[in-house]
C-alpha positions as CSV (number, residue, x, y, z in Angstrom):
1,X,100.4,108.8,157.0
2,X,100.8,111.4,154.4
3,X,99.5,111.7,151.1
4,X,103.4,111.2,150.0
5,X,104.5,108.6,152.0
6,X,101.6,106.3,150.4
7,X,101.9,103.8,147.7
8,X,100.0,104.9,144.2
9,X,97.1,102.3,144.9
10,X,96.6,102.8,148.6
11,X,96.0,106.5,147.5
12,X,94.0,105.8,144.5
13,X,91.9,103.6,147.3
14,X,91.7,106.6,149.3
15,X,90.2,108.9,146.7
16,X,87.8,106.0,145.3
17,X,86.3,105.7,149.4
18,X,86.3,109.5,149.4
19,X,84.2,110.0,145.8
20,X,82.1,106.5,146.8
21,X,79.9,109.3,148.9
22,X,77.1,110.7,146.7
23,X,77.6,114.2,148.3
24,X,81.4,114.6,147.9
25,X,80.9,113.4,144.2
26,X,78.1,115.9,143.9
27,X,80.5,118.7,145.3
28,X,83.6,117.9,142.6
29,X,80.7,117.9,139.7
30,X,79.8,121.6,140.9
31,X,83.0,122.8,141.6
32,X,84.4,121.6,138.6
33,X,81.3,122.8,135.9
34,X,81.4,126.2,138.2
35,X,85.4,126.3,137.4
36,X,85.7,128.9,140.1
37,X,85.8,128.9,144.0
38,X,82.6,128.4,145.4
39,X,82.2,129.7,149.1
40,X,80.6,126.8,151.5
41,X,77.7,128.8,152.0
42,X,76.9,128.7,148.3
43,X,77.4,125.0,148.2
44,X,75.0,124.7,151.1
45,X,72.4,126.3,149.1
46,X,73.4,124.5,145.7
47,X,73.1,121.1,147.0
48,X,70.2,121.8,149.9
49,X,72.4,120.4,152.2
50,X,73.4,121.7,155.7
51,X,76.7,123.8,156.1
52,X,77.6,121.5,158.8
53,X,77.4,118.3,156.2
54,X,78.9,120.3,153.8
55,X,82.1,121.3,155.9
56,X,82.3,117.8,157.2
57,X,82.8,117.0,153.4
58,X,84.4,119.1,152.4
59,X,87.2,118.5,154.8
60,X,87.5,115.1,153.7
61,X,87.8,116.3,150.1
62,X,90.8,118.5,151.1
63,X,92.4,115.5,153.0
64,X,92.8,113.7,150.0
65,X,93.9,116.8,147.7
66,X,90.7,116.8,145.7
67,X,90.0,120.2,146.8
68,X,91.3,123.7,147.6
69,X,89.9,125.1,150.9
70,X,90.7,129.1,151.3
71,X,89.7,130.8,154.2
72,X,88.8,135.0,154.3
73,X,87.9,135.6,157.6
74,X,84.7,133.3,158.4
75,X,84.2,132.2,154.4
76,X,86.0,129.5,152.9
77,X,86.1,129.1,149.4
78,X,86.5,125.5,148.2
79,X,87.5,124.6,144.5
80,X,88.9,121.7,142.4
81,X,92.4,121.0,143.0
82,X,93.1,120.0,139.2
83,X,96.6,118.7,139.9
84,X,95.5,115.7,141.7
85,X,92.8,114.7,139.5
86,X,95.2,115.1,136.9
87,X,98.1,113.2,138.3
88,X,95.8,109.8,139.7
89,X,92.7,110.0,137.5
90,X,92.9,111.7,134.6
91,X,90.1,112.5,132.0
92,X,87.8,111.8,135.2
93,X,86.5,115.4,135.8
94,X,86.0,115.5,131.9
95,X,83.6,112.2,132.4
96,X,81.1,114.2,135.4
């Protein structure tokens, strides 16, 4: 099922299972106080986790629309995606 074809609360469940994991919380924090695209690499280093962990994340972060995942040759480059935050939780990025 896509992101559209669900209800407002089953999606809002959704990104509330996705955030309830310490990394992926950790990840929006950075991306958002960095307010620029942050390559996985970086975040690797940033949050001394492994880039496997962190791709495995950050997968589930795009999934839900919480992020932006560009890909240049072998880098991708993750940031916030605003839009979403603004349209099901607003003021929450202001409150990391």
């Amino acid at each position: 099922m896509t992101i559209e074809e669900q209800s407002k609360d089953e999606i809002l469940s959704e990104i509330f299972k996705a955030l309830s994991e310490p990394n992926r919380l950790k990840m929006i924090r950075t991306l958002n106080e960095s307010d620029k695209e942050i390559t996985c690499g970086e975040m690797s280093e940033i949050l001394k986790l492994s880039l496997s962990t962190v791709s495995y994340h950050a997968k589930t972060l795009r999934e839900m629309g919480l992020t932006n995942t560009r890909k240049e040759a072998q880098t991708k480059y993750l940031s916030v995606n605003r839009q979403t935050f603004k349209k099901y939780l607003p003021g929450f990025l202001d409150s990391l």
